[in-house]
C-alpha positions as CSV (number, residue, x, y, z in Angstrom):
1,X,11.6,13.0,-33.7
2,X,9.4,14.3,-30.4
3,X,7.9,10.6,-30.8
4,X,11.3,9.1,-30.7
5,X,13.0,11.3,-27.8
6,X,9.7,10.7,-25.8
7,X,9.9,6.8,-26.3
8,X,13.5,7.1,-25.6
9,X,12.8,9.2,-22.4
10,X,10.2,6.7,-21.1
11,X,12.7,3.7,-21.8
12,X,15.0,5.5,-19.6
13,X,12.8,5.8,-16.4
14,X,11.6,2.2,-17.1
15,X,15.2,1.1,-16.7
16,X,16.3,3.8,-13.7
17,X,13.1,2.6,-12.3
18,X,13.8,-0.8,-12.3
19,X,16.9,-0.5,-11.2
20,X,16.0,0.6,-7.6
21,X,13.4,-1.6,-7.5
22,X,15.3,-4.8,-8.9
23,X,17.4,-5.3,-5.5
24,X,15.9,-6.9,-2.3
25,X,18.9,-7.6,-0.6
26,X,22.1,-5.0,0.2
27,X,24.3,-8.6,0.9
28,X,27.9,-7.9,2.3
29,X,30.3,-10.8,1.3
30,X,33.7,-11.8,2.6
31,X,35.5,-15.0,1.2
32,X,37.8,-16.1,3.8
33,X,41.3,-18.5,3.1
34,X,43.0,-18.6,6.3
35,X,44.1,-22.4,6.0
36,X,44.8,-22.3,2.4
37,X,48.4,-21.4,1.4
38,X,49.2,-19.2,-1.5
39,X,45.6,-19.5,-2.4
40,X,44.7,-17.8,-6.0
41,X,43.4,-14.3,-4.1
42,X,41.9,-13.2,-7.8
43,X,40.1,-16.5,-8.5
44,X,38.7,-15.6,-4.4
45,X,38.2,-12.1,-5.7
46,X,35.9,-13.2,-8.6
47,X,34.3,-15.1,-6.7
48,X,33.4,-13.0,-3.6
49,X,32.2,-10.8,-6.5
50,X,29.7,-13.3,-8.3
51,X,28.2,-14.0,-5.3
52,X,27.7,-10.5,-4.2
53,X,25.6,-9.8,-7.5
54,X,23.9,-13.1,-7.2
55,X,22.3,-11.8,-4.0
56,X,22.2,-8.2,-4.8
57,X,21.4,-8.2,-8.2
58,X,18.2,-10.8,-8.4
59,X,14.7,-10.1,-7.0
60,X,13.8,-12.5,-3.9
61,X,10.5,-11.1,-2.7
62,X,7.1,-10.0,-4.2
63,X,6.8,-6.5,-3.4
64,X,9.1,-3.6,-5.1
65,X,11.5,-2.9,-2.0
66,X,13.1,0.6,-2.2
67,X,17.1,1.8,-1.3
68,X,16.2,2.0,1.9
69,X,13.8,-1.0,2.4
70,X,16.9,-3.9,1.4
71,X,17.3,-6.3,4.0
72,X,20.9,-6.0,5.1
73,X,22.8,-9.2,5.1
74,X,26.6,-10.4,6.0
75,X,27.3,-13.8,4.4
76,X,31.0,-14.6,5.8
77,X,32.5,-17.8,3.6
78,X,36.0,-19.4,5.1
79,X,37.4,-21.7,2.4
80,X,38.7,-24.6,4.3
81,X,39.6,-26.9,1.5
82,X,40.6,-25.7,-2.6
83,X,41.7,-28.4,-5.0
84,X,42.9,-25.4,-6.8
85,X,40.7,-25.7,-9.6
86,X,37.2,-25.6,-9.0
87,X,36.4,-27.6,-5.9
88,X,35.7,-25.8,-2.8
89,X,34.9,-27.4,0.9
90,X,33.9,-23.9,3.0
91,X,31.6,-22.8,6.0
92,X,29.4,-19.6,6.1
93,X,28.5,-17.4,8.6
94,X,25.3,-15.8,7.6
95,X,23.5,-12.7,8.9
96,X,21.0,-10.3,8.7
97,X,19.6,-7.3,10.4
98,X,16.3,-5.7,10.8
99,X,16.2,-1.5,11.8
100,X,14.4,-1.0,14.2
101,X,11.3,1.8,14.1
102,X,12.6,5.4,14.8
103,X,16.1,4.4,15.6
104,X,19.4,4.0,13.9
105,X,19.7,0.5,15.7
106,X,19.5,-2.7,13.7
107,X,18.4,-5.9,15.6
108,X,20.3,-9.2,14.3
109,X,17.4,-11.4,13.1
110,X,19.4,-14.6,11.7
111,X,23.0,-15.5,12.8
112,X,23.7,-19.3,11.3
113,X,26.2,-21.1,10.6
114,X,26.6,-23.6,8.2
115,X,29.3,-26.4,7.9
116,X,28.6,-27.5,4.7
117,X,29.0,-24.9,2.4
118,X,30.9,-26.6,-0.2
119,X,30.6,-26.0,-3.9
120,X,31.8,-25.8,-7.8
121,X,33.4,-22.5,-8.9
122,X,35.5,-22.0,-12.4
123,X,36.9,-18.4,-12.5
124,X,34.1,-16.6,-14.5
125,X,31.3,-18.7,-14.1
126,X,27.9,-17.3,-14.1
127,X,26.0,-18.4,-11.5
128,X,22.7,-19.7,-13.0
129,X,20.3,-20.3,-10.8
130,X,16.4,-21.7,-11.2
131,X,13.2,-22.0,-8.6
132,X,12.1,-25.2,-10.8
133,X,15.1,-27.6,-11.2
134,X,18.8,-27.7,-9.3
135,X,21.3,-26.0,-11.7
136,X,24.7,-26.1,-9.0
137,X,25.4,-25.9,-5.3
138,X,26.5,-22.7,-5.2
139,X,23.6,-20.7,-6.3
140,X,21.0,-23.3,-4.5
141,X,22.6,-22.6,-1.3
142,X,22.6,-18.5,-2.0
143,X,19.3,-18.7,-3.1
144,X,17.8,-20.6,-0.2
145,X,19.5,-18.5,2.5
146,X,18.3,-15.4,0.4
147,X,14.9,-16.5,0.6
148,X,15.4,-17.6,4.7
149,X,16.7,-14.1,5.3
150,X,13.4,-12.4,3.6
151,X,11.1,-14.4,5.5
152,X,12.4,-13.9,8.5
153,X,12.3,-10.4,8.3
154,X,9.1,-10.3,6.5
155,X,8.0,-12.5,9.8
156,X,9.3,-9.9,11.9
157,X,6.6,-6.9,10.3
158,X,3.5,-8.8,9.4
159,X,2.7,-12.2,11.5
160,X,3.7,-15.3,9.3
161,X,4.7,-12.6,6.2
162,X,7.0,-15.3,5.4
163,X,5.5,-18.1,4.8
164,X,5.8,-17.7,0.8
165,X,9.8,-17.2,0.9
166,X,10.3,-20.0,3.3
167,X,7.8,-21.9,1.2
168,X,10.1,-21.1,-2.2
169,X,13.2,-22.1,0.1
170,X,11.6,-25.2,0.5
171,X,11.3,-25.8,-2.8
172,X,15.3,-25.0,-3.5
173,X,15.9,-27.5,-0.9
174,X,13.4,-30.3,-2.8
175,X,15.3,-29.5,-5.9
176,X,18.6,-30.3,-4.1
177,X,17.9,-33.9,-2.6
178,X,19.5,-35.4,-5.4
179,X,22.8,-33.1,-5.1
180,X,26.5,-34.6,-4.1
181,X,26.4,-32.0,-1.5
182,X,25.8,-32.4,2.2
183,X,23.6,-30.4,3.9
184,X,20.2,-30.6,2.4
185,X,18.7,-34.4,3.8
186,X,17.0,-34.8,6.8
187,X,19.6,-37.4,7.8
188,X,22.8,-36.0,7.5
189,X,22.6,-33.8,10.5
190,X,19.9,-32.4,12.9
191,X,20.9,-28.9,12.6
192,X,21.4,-28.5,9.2
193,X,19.1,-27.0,6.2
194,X,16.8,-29.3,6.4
195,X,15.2,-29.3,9.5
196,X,15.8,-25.0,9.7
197,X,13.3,-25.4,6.6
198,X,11.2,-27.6,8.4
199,X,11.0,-26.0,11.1
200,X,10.1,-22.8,9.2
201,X,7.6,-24.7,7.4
202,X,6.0,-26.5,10.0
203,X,3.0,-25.1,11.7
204,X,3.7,-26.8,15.3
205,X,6.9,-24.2,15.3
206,X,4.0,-21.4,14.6
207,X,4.6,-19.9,18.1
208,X,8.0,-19.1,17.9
209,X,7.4,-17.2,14.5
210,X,4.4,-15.2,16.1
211,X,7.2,-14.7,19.2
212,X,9.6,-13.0,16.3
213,X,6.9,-11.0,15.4
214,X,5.4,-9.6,18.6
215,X,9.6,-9.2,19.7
216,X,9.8,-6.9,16.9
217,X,6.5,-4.8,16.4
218,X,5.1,-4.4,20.2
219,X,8.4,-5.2,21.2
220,X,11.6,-3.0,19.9
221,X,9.4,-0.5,17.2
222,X,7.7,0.8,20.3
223,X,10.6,1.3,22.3
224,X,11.8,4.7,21.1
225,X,8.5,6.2,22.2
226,X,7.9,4.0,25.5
227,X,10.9,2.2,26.5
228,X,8.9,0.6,29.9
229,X,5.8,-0.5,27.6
230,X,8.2,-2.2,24.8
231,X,10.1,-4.4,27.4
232,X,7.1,-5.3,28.8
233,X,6.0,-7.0,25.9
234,X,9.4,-8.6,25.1
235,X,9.6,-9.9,28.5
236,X,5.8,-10.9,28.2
237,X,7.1,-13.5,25.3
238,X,9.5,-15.1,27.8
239,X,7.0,-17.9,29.5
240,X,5.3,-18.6,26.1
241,X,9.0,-19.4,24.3
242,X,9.6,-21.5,27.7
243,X,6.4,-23.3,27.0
244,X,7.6,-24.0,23.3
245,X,11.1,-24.7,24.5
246,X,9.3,-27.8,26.7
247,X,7.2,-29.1,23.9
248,X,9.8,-28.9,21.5
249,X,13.3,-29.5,23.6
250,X,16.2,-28.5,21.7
251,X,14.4,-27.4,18.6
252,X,16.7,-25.7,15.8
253,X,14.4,-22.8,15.4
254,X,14.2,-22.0,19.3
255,X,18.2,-22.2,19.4
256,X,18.3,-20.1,16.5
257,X,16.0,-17.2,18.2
258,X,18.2,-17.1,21.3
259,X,21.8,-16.9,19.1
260,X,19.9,-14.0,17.9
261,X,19.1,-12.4,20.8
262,X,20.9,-13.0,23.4
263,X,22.8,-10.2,24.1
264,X,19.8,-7.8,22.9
265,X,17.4,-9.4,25.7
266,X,20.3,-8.8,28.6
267,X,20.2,-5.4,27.2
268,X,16.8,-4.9,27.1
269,X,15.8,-6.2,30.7
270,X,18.3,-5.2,32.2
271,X,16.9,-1.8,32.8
272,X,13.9,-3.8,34.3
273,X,13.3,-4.2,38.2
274,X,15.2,-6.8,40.2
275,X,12.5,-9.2,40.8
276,X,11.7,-9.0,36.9
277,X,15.3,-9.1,35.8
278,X,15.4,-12.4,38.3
279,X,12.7,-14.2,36.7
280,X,14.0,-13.4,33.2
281,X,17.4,-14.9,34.7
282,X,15.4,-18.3,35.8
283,X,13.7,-18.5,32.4
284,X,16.4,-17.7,30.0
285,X,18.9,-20.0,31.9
286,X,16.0,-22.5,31.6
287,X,15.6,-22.3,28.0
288,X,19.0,-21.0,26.8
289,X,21.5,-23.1,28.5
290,X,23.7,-22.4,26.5
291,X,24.2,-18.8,27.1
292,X,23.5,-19.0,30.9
293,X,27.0,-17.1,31.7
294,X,25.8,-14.3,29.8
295,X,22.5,-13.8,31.9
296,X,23.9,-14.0,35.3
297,X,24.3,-10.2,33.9
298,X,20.6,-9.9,35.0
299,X,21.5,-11.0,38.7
300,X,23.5,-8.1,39.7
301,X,21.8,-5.1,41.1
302,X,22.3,-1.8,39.5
């Protein structure tokens, strides 16, 4: 009897154990209908659940992560299209956060979006999902943005940590090429999965991941001890992502660093002196166009 009770007990804490150490990702999901009338909201509901433990409930990395250790995630899906069966044209807004060392602040590392979200759904479906072969749209396009958010942040605390997850997002996309879908051929768009794998992937676009890492680690983590030291290393990586920016004009992964952290870098340098905040102006207007309005923030004096 003390056998059984003791192989019971031990078959307990394998099971508590695993678990806590079965979840990578704490993945907040929204489905959206806005343009849909008198959409099915329970056949939404089931699904916004399904695809919350599809991201919650699988493991994506290597390492056993604890509670506290999850990557936070937001993955916002607006349905723009339902047949009202199973065929759904959406978009997703996709985000994740890193915390930032002895702080309660979380600095956005990823903030896409992506146009061609569509997919199957039947009410109750289980979302099946497999690294070797392309099972449905749905849980290829969760797992390869599960495996883009770990590597990012695994890029942000050890220099190219994540090279394996955006090498197994590779292989998702691979698996896809054959799919219906849009979204995962080189030709379909220039911003699209594709070429956000490739530039992941490819070792020319190495600076800009070393960039993410230095931001984070000699950047924000020392902040909270040495606020002047930390934004001088931040402000440090401006010429080098210039230099990238003129080798590689317009690249996805340069765009995507800046949608990041735009407002963060304003907040950051703007505490710096005015001939430093001036030259940040010049280069960030230089390789972030886009948000140019936002940095004339740096040109006022305090």
């Amino acid at each position: 009897r003390f056998i059984i009770m003791k192989y019971l007990l031990l078959l307990t804490l394998l099971i508590i154990s695993k678990s806590i150490y079965s979840q990578d990702l704490n993945a907040r999901v929204q489905i959206l209908a806005p343009q849909i009338p008198n959409s099915n909201k329970r056949t939404l509901d089931v699904l916004e659940t399904s695809i919350k433990d599809f991201l919650n409930g699988r493991r994506w990395t290597s390492d056993a992560l604890q509670a506290q250790e999850r990557i936070d995630c937001n993955f916002v899906i607006t349905i723009t299209d339902w047949d009202g069966s199973s065929n759904f044209k959406a978009e997703a807004q996709i985000q994740s956060n890193r915390p930032i060392y002895n702080t309660s602040y979380s600095s956005t590392i990823l903030n896409i979006s992506d146009k061609d979200f569509g997919f199957n759904y039947s009410e109750g479906q289980t979302l099946d999902f497999s690294d070797q072969s392309y099972i449905s749209n749905l849980s290829s396009l969760l797992a390869f943005y599960a495996y883009i958010i770990t590597g990012m942040d695994y890029d942000t605390f050890s220099k190219f940590g994540g090279t394996a997850y955006f090498q197994k997002a590779q292989t998702v996309l691979n698996n896809a090429q054959n799919a219906p879908n849009t979204g995962w051929k080189a030709f379909e768009n220039l911003r699209n999965r594709f070429w956000l794998v490739e530039n992941l992937t490819n070792k020319s676009y190495n600076p800009i991941r070393e960039s993410m890492y230095n931001y984070h680690r000699d950047g924000l983590d020392v902040m909270a001890e040495n606020s002047s030291k930390g934004r001088k290393a931040i402000f440090s990586l401006l010429p080098q992502l210039q230099k990238i920016d003129k080798q590689k004009q317009g690249s996805l992964l340069n765009q995507l660093f800046f949608t990041a952290k735009s407002d963060e870098l304003i907040n950051i340098l703007n505490s710096a002196d005015q001939q430093e905040r001036m030259k940040a102006f010049n280069i960030l207007s230089d390789i972030d166009p886009a948000n140019s309005l936002k940095y004339e923030a740096l040109k006022k004096s305090r």
